[in-house]
N, C-alpha and C positions, 0 to 999 in steps of 0.2 A: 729230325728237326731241321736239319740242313734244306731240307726242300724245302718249308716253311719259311725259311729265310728269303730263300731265293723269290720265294710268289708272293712277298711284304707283308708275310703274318710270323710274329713272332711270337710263339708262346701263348696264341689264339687271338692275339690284339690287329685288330687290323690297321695296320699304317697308313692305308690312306684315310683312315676316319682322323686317328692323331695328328696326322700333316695338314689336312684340309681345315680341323679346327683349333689348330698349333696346341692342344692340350700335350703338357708331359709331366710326368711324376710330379716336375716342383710345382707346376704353375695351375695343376687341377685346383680348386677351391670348395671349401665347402658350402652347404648354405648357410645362411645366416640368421642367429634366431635374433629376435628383441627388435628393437628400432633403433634409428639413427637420430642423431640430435636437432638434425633439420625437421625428421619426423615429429617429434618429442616438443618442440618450440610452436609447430604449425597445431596442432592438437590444445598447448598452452594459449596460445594467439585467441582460437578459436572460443573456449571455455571463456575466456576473456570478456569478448566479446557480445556475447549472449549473458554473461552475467553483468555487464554493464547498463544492457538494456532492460533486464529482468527485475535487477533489484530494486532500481528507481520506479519500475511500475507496481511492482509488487507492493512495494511501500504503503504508495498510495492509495490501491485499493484497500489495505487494511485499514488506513484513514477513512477511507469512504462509508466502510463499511461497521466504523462504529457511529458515525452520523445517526443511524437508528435510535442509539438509544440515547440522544438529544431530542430528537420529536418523539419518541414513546415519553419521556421525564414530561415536556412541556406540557404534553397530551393529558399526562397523569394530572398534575399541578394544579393545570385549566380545569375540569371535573369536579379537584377539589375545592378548587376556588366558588365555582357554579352550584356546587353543593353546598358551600358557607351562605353563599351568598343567599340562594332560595330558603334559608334559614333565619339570616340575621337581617335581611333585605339591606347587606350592603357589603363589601368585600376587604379582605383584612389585607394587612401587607405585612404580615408575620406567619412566616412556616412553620411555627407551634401552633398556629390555631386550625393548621391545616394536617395535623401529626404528621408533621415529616420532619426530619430534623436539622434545626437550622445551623449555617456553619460556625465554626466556633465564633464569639465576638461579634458574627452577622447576623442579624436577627429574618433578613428579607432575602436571603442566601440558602441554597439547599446542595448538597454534592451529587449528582448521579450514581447508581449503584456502583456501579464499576470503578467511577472516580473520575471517567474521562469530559465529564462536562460541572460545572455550576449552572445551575437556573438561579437566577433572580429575579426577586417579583420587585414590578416599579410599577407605582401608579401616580397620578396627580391629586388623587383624590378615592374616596372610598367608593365612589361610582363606575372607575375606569378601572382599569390594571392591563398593563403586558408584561410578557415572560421572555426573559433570554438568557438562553443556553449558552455560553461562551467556554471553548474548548479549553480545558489543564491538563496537566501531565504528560502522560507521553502522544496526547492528543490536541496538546499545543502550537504541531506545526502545521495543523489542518487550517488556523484564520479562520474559517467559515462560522457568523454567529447566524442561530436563528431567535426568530424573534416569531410572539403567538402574543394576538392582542384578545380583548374582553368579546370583538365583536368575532373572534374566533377565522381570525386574518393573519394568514400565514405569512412571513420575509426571510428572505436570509440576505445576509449584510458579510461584506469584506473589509474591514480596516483600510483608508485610505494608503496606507504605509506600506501597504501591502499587493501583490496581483490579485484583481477582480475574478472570482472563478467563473462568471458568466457574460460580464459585458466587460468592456472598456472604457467605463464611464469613470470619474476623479475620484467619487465620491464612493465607490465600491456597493451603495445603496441598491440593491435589486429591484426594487420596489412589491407592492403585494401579488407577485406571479407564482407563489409556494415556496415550499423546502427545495425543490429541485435545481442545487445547483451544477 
């Protein structure tokens, strides 16, 4: 082993690999499992981030996408209307004469299956009538009302109080351009 010493191996380890990359007994390291807390933060930051933008659009499409069954209800309604009417040759403003079932104490009130709209029928007179779906429940923070008249003329309407979903006009009126806000 003496000779070993002398030509800088000791005990098979070569010396100048340990001197050139100063590793010794104390200072080897192992590797390291798991992450670091800057890791761990950058990963939180990120999830952050992506669920900030995701949840607010997410939302909204679910709002969107009960808008259907507001023009299906209106759709239904009108039919039934048009059906009383080619009968009585005149049009009722009561949702029991239409068997649908009016809301409690409203007689001109009907609730959507779901629950997420009211239709209400308004007319001036037993000649005319329109219908509007006006969002409740957990479909309240949608604003968008639509409206379906006798001559079978589609609107949707945003509350003045409220952001316009299509134009930027005071009055939030879309005028008869359809459901499509």
């Amino acid at each position: 082993m003496g000779t070993m010493a002398i030509h800088g191996h000791l005990a098979g380890i070569d010396m100048r690999y340990v001197h050139e990359h100063k590793y010794t007994a104390n200072t080897m390291k192992r590797p390291q499992k798991g992450f670091s807390l800057i890791e761990l933060m950058v990963a939180v930051a990120i999830v952050a981030i992506i669920a900030a933008v995701a949840i607010p659009s997410y939302a909204s499409f679910q709002l969107k996408s009960k808008r259907s069954e507001a023009k299906t209800a209106l759709l239904d309604v009108s039919a039934r209307l048009e059906q009383y009417y080619s009968e009585n040759k005149e049009y009722t403003l009561l949702m029991s004469d239409l068997k649908l079932p009016a809301k409690s104490g409203v007689t001109k009130t009907t609730v959507t299956s779901n629950g997420y709209y009211e239709i209400t029928l308004e007319g001036s007179s037993l000649s005319t009538y329109y219908l509007e779906a006006t969002p409740k429940g957990k479909q309240a923070s949608d604003k968008v009302i639509f409206i379906l008249d006798d001559d079978g003329e589609k609107f949707h309407y945003t509350p003045p109080d409220t952001k316009p979903v299509t134009d930027n006009s005071d009055s939030g009126y879309t005028g008869p351009n359809g459901w499509d806000p």
